[in-house]
Structures are given as structure tokens and as C-alpha cells.
PDB file of the backbone (N, CA, C, O) and the ligand in Angstrom, with CONECT records:
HET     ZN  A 101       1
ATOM      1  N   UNK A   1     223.622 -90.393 -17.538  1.00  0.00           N
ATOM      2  CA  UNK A   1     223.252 -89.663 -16.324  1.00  0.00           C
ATOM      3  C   UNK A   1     221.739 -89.516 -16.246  1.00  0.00           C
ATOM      4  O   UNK A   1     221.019 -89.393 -17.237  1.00  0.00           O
ATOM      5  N   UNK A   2     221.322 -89.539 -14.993  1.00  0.00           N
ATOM      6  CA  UNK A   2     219.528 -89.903 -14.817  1.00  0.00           C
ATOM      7  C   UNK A   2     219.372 -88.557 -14.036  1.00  0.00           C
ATOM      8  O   UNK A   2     220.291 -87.773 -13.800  1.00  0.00           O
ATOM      9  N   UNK A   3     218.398 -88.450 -13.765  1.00  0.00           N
ATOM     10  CA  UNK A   3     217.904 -87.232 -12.631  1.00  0.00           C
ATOM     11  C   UNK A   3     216.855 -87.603 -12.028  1.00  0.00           C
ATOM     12  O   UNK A   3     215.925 -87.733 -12.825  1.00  0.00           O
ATOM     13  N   UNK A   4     216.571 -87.842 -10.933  1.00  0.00           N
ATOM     14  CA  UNK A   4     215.136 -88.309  -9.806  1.00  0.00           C
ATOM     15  C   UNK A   4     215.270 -87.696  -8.618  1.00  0.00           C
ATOM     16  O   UNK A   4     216.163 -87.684  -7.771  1.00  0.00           O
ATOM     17  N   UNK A   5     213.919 -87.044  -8.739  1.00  0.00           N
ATOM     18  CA  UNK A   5     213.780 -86.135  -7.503  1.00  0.00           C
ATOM     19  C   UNK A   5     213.281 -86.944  -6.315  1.00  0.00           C
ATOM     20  O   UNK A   5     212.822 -88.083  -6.394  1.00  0.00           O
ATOM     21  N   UNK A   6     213.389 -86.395  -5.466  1.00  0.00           N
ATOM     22  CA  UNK A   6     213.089 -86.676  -3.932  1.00  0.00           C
ATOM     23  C   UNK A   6     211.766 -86.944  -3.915  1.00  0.00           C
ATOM     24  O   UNK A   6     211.576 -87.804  -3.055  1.00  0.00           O
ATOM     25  N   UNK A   7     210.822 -86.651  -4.411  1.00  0.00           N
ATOM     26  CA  UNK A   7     209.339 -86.615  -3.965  1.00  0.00           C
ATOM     27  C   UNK A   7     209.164 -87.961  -5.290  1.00  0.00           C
ATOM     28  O   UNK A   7     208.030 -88.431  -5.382  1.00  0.00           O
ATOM     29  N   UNK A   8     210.255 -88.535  -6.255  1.00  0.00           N
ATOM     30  CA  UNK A   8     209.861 -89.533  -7.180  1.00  0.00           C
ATOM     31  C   UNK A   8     209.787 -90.836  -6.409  1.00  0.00           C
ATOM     32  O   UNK A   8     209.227 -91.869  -6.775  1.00  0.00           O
ATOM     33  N   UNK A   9     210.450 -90.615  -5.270  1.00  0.00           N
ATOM     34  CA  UNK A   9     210.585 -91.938  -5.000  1.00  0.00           C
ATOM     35  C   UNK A   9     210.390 -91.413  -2.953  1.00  0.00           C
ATOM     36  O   UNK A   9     211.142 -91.625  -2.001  1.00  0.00           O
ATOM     37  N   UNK A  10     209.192 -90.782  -3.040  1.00  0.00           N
ATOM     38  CA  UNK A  10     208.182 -90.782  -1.701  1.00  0.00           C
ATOM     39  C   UNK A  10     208.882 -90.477  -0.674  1.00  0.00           C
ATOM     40  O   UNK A  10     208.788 -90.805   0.509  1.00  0.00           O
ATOM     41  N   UNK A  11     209.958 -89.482  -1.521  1.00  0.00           N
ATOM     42  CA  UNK A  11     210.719 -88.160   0.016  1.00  0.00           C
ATOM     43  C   UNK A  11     209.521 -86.866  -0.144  1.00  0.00           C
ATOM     44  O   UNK A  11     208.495 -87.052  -0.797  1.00  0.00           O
ATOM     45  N   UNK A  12     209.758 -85.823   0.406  1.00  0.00           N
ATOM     46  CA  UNK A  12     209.027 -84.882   1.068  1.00  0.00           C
ATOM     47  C   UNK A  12     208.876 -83.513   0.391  1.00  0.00           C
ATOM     48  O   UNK A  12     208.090 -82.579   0.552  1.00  0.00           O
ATOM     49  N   UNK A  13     210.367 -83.830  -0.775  1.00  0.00           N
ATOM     50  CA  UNK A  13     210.264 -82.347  -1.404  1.00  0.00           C
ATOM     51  C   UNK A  13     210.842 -82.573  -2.673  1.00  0.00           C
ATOM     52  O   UNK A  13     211.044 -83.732  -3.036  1.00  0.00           O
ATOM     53  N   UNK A  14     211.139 -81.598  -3.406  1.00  0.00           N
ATOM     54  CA  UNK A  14     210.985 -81.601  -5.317  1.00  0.00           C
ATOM     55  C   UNK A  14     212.450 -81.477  -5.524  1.00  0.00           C
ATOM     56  O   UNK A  14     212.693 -81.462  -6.731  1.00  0.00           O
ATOM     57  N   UNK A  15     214.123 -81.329  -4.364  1.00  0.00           N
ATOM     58  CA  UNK A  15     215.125 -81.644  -4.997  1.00  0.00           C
ATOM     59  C   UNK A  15     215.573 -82.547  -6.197  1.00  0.00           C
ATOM     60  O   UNK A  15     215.494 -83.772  -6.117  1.00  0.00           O
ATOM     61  N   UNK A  16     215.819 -82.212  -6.780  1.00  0.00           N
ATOM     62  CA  UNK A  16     216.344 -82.932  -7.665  1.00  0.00           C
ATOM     63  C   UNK A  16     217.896 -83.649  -7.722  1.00  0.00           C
ATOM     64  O   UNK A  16     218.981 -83.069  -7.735  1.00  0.00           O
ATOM     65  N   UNK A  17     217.688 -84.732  -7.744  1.00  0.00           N
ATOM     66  CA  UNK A  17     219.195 -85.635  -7.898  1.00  0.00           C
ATOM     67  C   UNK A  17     219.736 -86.409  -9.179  1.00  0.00           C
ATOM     68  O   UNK A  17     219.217 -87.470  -9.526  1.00  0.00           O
ATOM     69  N   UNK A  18     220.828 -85.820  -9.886  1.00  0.00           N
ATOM     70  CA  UNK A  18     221.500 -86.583 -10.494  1.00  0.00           C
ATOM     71  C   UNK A  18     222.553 -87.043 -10.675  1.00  0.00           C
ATOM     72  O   UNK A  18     223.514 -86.276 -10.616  1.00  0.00           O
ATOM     73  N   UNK A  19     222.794 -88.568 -10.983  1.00  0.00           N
ATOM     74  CA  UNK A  19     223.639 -89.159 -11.256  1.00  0.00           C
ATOM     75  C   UNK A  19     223.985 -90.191 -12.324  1.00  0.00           C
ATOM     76  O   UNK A  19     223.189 -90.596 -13.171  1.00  0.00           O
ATOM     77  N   UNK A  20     224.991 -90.496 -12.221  1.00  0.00           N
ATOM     78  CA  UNK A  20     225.917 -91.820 -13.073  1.00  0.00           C
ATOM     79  C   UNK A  20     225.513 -93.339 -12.939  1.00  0.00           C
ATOM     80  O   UNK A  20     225.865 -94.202 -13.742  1.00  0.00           O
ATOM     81  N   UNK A  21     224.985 -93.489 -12.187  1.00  0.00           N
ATOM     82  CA  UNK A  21     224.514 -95.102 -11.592  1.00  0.00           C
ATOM     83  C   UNK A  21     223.193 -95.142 -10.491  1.00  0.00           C
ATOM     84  O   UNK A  21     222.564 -94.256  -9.912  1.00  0.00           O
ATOM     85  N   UNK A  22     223.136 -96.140 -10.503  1.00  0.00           N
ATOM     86  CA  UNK A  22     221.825 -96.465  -9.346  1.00  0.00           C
ATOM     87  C   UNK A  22     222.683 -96.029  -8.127  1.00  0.00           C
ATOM     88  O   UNK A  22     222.241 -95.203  -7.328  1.00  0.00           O
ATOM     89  N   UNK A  23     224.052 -96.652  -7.973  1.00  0.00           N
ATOM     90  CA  UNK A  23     224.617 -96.882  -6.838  1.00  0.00           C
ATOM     91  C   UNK A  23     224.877 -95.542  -6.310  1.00  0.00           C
ATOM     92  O   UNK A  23     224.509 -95.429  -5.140  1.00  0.00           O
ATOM     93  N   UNK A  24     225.449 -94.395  -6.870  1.00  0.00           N
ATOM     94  CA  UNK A  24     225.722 -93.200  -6.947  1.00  0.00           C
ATOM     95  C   UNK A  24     224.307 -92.547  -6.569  1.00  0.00           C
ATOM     96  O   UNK A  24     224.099 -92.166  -5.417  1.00  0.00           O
ATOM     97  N   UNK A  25     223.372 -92.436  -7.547  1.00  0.00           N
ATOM     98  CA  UNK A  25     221.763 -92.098  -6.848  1.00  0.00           C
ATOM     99  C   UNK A  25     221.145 -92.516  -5.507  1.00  0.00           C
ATOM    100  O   UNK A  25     220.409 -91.796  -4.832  1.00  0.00           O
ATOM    101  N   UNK A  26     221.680 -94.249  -5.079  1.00  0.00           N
ATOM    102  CA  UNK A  26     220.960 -94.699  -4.343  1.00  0.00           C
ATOM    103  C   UNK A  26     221.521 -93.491  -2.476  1.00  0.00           C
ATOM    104  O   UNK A  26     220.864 -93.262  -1.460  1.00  0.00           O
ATOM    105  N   UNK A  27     223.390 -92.935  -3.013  1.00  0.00           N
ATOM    106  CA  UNK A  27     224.289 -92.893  -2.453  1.00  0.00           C
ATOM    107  C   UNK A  27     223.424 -91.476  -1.942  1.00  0.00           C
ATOM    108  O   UNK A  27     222.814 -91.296  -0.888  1.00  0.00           O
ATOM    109  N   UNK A  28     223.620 -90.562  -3.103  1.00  0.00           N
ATOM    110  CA  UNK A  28     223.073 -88.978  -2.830  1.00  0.00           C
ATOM    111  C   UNK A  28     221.672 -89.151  -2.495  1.00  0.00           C
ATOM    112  O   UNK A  28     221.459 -88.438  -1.514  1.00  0.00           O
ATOM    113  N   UNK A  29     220.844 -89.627  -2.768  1.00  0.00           N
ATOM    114  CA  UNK A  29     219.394 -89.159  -2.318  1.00  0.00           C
ATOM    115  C   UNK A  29     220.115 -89.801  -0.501  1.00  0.00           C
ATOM    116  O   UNK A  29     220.476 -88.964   0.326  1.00  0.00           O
ATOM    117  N   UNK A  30     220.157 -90.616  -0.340  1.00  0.00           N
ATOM    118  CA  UNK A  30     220.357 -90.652   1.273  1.00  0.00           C
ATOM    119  C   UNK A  30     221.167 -90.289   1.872  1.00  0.00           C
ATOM    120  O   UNK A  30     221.265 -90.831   2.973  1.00  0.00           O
ATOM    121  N   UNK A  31     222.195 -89.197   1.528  1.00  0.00           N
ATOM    122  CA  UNK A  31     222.727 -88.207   1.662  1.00  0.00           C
ATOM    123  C   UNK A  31     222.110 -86.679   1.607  1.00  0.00           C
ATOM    124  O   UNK A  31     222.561 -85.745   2.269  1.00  0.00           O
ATOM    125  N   UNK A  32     221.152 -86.606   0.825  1.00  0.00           N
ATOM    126  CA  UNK A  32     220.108 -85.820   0.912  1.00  0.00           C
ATOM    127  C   UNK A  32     219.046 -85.584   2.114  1.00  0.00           C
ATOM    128  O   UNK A  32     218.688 -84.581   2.730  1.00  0.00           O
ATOM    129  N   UNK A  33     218.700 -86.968   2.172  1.00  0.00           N
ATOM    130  CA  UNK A  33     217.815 -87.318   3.013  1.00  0.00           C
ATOM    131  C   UNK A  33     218.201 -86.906   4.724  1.00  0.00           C
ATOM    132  O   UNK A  33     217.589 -86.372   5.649  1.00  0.00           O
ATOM    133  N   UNK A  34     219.632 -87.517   4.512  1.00  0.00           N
ATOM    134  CA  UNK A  34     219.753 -87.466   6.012  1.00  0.00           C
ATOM    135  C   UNK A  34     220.343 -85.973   6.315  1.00  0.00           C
ATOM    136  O   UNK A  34     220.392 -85.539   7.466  1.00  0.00           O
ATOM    137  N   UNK A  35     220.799 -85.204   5.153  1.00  0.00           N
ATOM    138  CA  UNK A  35     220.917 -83.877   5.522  1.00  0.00           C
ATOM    139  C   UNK A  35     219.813 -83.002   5.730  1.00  0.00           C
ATOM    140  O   UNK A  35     219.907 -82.364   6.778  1.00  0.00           O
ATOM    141  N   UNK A  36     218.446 -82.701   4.814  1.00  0.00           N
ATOM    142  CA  UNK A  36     217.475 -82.471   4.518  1.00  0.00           C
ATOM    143  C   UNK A  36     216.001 -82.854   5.721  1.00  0.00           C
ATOM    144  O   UNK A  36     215.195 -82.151   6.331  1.00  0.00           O
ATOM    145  N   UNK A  37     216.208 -84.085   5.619  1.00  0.00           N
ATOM    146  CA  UNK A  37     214.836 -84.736   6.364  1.00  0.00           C
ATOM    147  C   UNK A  37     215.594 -85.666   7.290  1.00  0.00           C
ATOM    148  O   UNK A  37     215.776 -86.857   7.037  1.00  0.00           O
ATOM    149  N   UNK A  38     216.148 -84.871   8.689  1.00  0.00           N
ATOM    150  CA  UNK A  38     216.473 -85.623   9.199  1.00  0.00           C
ATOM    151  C   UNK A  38     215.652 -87.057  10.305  1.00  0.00           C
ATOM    152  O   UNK A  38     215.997 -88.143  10.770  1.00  0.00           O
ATOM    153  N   UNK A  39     214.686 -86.359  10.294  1.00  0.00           N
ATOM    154  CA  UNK A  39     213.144 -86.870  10.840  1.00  0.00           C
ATOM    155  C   UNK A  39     213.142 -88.351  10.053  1.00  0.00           C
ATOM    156  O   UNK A  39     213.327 -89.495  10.469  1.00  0.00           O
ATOM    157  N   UNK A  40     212.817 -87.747   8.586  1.00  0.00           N
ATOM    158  CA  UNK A  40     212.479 -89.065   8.155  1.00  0.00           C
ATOM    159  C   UNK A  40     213.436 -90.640   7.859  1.00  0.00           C
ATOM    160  O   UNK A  40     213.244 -91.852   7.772  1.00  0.00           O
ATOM    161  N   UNK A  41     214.732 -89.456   7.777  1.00  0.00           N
ATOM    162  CA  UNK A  41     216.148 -90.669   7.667  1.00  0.00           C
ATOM    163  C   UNK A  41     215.876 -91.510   8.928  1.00  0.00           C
ATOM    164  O   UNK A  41     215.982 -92.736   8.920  1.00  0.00           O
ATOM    165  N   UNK A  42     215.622 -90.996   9.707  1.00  0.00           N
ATOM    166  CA  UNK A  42     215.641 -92.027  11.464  1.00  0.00           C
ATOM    167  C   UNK A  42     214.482 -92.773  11.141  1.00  0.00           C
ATOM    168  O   UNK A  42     214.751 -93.955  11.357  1.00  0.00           O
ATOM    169  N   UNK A  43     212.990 -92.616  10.608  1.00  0.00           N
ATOM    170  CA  UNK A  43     211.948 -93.415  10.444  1.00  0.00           C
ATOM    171  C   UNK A  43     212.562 -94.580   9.325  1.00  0.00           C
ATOM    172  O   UNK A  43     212.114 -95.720   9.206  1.00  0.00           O
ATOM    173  N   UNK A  44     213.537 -94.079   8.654  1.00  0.00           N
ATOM    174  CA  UNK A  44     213.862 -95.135   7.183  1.00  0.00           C
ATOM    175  C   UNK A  44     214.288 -95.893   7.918  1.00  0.00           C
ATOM    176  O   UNK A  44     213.789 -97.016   7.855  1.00  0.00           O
ATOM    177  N   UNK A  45     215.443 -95.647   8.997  1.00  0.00           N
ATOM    178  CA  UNK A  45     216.121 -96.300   9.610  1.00  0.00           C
ATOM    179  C   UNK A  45     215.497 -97.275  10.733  1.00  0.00           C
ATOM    180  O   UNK A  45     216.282 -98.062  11.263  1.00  0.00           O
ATOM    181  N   UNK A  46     214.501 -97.283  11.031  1.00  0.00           N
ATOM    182  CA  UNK A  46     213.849 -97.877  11.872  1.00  0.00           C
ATOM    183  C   UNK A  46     212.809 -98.858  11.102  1.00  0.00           C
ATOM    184  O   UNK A  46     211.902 -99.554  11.557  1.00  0.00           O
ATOM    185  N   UNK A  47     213.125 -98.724  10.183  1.00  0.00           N
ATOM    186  CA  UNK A  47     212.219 -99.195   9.157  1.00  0.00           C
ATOM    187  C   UNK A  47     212.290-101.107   8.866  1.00  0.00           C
ATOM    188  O   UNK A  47     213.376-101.515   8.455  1.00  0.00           O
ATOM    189  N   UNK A  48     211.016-102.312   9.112  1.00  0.00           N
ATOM    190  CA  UNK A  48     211.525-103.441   8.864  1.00  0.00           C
ATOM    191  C   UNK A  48     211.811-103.353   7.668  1.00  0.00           C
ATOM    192  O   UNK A  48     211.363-102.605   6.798  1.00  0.00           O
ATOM    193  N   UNK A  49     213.113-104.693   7.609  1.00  0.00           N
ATOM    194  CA  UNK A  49     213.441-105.073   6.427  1.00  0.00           C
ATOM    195  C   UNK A  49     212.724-105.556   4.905  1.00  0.00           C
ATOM    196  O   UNK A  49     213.166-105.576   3.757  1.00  0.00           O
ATOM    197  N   UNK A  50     211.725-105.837   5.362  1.00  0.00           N
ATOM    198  CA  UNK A  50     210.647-106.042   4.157  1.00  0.00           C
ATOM    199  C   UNK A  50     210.317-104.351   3.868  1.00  0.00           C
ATOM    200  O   UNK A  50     210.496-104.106   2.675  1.00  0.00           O
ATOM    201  N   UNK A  51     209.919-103.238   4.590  1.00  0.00           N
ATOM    202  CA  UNK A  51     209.756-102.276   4.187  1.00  0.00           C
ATOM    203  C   UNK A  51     210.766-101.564   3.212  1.00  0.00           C
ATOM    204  O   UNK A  51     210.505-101.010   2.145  1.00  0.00           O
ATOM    205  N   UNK A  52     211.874-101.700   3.780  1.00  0.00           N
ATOM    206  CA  UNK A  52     213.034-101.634   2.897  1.00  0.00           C
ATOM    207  C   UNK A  52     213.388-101.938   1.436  1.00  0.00           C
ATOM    208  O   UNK A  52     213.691-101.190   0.507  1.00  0.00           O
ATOM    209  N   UNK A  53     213.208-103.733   1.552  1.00  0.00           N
ATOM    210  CA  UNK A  53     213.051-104.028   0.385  1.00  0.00           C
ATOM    211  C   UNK A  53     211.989-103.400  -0.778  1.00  0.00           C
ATOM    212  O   UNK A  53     212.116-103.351  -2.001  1.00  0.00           O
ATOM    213  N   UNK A  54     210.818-102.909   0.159  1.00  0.00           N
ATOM    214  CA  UNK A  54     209.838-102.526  -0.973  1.00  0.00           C
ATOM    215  C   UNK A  54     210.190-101.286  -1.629  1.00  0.00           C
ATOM    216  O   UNK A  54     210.028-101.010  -2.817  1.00  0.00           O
ATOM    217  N   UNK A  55     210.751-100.485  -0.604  1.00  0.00           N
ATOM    218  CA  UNK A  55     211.304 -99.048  -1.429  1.00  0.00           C
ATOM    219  C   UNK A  55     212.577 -99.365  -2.071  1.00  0.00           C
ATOM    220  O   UNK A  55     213.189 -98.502  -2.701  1.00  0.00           O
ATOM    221  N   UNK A  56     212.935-100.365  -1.964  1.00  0.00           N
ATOM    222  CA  UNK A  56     214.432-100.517  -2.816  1.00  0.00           C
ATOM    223  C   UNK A  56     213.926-101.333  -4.128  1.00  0.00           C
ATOM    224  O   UNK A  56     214.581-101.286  -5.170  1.00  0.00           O
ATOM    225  N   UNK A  57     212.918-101.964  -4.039  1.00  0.00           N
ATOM    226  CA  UNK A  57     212.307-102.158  -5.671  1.00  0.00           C
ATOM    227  C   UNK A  57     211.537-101.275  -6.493  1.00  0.00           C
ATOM    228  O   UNK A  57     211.211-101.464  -7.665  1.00  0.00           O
ATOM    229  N   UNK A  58     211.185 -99.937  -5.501  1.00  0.00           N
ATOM    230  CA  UNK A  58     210.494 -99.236  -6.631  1.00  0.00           C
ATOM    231  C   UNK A  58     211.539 -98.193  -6.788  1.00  0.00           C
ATOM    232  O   UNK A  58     211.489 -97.554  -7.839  1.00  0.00           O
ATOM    233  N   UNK A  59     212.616 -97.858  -5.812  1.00  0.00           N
ATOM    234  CA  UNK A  59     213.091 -97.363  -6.012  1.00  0.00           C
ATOM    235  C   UNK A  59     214.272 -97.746  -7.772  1.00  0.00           C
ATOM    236  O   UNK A  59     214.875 -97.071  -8.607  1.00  0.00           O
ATOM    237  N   UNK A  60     214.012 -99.189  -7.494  1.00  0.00           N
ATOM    238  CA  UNK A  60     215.034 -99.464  -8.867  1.00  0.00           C
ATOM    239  C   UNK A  60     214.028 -99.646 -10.324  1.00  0.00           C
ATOM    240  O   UNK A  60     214.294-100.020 -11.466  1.00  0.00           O
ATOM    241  N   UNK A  61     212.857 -99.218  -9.702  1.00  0.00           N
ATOM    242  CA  UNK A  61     212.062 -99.427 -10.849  1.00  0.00           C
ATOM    243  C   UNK A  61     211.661 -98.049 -11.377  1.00  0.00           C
ATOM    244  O   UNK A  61     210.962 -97.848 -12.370  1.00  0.00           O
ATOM    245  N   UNK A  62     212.153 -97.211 -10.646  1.00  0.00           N
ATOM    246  CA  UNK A  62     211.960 -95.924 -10.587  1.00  0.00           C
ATOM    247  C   UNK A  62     212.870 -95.568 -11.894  1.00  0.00           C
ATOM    248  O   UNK A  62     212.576 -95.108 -12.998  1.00  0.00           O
ATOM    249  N   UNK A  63     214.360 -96.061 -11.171  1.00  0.00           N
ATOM    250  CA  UNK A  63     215.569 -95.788 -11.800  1.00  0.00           C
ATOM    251  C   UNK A  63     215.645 -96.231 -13.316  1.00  0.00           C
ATOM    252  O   UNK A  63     215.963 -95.361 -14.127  1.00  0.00           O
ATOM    253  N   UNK A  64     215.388 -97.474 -13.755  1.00  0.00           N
ATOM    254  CA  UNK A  64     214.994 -97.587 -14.563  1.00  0.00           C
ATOM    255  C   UNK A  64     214.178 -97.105 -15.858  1.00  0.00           C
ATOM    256  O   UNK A  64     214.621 -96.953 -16.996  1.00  0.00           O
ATOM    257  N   UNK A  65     212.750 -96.884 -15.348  1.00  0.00           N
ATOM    258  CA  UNK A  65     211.772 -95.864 -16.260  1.00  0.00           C
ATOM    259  C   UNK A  65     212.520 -94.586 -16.730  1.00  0.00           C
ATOM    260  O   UNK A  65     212.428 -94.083 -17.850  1.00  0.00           O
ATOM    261  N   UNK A  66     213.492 -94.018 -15.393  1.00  0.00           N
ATOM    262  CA  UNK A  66     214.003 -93.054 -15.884  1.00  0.00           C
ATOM    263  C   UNK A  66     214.701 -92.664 -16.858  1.00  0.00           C
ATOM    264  O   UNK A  66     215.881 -93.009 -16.792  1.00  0.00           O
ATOM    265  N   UNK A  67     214.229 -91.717 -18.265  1.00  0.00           N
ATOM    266  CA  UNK A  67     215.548 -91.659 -19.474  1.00  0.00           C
ATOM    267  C   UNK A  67     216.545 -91.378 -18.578  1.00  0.00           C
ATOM    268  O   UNK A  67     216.514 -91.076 -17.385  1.00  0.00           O
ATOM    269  N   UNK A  68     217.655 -91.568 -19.559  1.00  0.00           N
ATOM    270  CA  UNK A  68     218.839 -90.887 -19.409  1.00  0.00           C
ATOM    271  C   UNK A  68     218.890 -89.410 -20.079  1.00  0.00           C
ATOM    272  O   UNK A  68     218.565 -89.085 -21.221  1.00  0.00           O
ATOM    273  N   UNK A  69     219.224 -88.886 -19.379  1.00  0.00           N
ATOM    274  CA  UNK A  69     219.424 -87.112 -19.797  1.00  0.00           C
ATOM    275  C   UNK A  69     220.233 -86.700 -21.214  1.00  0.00           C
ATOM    276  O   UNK A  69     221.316 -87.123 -21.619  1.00  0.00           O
ATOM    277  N   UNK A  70     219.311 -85.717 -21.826  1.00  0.00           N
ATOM    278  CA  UNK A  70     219.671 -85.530 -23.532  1.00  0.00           C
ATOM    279  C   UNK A  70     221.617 -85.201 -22.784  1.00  0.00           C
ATOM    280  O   UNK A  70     222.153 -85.241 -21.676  1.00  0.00           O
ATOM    281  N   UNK A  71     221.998 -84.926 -24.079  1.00  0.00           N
ATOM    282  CA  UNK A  71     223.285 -83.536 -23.931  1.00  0.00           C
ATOM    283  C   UNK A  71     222.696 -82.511 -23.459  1.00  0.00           C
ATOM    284  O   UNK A  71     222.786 -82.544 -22.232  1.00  0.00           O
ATOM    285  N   UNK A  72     222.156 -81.647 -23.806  1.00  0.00           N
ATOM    286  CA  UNK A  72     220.828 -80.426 -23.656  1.00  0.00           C
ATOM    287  C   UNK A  72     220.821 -80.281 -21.847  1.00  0.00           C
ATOM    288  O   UNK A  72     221.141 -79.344 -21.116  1.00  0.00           O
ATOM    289  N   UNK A  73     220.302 -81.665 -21.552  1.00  0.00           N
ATOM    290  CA  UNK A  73     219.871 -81.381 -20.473  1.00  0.00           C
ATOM    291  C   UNK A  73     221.124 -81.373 -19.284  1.00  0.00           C
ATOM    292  O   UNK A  73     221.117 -80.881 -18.156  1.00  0.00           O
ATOM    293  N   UNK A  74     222.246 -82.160 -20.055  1.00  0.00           N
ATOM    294  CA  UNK A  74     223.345 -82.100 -18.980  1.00  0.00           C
ATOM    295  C   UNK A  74     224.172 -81.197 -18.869  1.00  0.00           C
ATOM    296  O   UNK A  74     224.988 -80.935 -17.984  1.00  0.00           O
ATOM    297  N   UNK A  75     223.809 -80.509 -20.254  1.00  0.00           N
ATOM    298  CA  UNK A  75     224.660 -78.751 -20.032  1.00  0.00           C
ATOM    299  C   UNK A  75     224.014 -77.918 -19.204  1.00  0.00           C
ATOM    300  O   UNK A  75     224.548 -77.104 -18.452  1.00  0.00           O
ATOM    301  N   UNK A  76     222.704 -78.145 -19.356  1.00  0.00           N
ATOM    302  CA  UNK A  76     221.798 -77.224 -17.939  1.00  0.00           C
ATOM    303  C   UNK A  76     222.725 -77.388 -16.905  1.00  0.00           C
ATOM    304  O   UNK A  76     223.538 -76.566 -16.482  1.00  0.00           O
ATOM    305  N   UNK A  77     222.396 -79.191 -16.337  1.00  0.00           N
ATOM    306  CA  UNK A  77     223.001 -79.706 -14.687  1.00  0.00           C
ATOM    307  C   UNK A  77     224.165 -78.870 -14.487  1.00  0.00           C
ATOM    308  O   UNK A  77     224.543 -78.405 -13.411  1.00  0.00           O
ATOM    309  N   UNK A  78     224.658 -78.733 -15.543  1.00  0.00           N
ATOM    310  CA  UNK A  78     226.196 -78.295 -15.425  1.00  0.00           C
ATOM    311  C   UNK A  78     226.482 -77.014 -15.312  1.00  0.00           C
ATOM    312  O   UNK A  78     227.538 -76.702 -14.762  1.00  0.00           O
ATOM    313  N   UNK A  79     225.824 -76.269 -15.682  1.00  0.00           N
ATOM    314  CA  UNK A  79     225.608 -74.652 -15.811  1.00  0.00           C
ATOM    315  C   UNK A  79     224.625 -74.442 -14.087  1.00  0.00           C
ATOM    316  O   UNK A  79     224.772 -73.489 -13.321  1.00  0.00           O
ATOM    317  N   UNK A  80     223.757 -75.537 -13.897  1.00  0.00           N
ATOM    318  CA  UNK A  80     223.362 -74.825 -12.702  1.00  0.00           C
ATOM    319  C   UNK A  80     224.500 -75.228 -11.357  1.00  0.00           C
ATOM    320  O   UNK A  80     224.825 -74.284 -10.637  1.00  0.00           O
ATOM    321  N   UNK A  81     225.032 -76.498 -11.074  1.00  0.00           N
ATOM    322  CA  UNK A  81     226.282 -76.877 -10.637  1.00  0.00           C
ATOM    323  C   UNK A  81     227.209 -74.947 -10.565  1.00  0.00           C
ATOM    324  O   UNK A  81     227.241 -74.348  -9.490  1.00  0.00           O
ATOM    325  N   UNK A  82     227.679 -74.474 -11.545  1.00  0.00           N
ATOM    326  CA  UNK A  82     228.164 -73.691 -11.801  1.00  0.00           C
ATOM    327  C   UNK A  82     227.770 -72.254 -10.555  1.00  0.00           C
ATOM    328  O   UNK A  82     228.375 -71.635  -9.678  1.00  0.00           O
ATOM    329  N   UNK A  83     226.671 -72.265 -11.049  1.00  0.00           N
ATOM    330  CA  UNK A  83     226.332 -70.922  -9.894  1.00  0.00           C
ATOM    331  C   UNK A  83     226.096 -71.375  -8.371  1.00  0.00           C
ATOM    332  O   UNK A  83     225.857 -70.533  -7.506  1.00  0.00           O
TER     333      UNK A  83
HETATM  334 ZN    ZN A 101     214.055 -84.041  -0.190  1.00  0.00          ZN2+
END
């Protein structure tokens, strides 16, 4: 499990997202996005396809660099989940 916030990968604010896969991350941050910043989801969306591609390579390069979360840290996620 990874954790990458919104502002890691050049959204607007310091949520934090974690998940199980890229695909799952790629899923919630733009689920985030379009709940959150609905402004900017419509600019993504309008966005050329080369622009796209470029945030979808740093975005996986993002994903990557990212550790994976101790135990430690996934009992936090889980305890804050909780409240
Ligand atoms: Zn955000």
C-alpha cells in the first residue's frame, strides 16, 4: 500500500490518498479530484492528449519513487479510516 497526496502529483491541496495499486490510486485521486476540484477535473478533461500523457508519466513515476507503507504506518491509515 502507497500513499500520494494530491499536491504530489500537481492537484491543489495536501489530501492524502492511499492505495493497493497504481490502478486503484490512479482510480481515487480522480475521484478526488472530480469531487474536490471540480474546476480543475473539467480543465484535465479538456486537456490534449500529449498533456495527458505527460501527467500520466510522472504520475507513474511518482508512483513508483513512492515506498510502500511500513505496518506502523498502515495501522495509522487504519485507525484514521476508523474515526
Ligand atoms: Zn486535492
Amino acid at each position: 500500500m502507497k500513499k500520494i497526496k494530491c499536491s504530489d502529483v500537481g492537484g491543489p491541496c495536501d489530501h492524502a490518498i492511499t492505495a493497493e495499486t497504481k490502478e486503484e490510486m490512479m482510480q481515487k485521486m480522480w475521484e478526488h479530484y472530480e469531487k474536490t476540484h471540480p474546476e480543475d477535473a473539467e480543465k484535465v478533461k479538456a486537456m490534449p492528449k500529449e498533456e495527458v500523457d505527460k501527467w500520466t508519466a510522472m504520475f507513474n513515476q511518482k508512483w513508483d519513487e513512492t515506498p510502500d507503507l511500513t505496518q506502523e504506518e498502515m495501522e495509522e491509515e487504519r485507525n484514521v479510516e476508523i474515526i
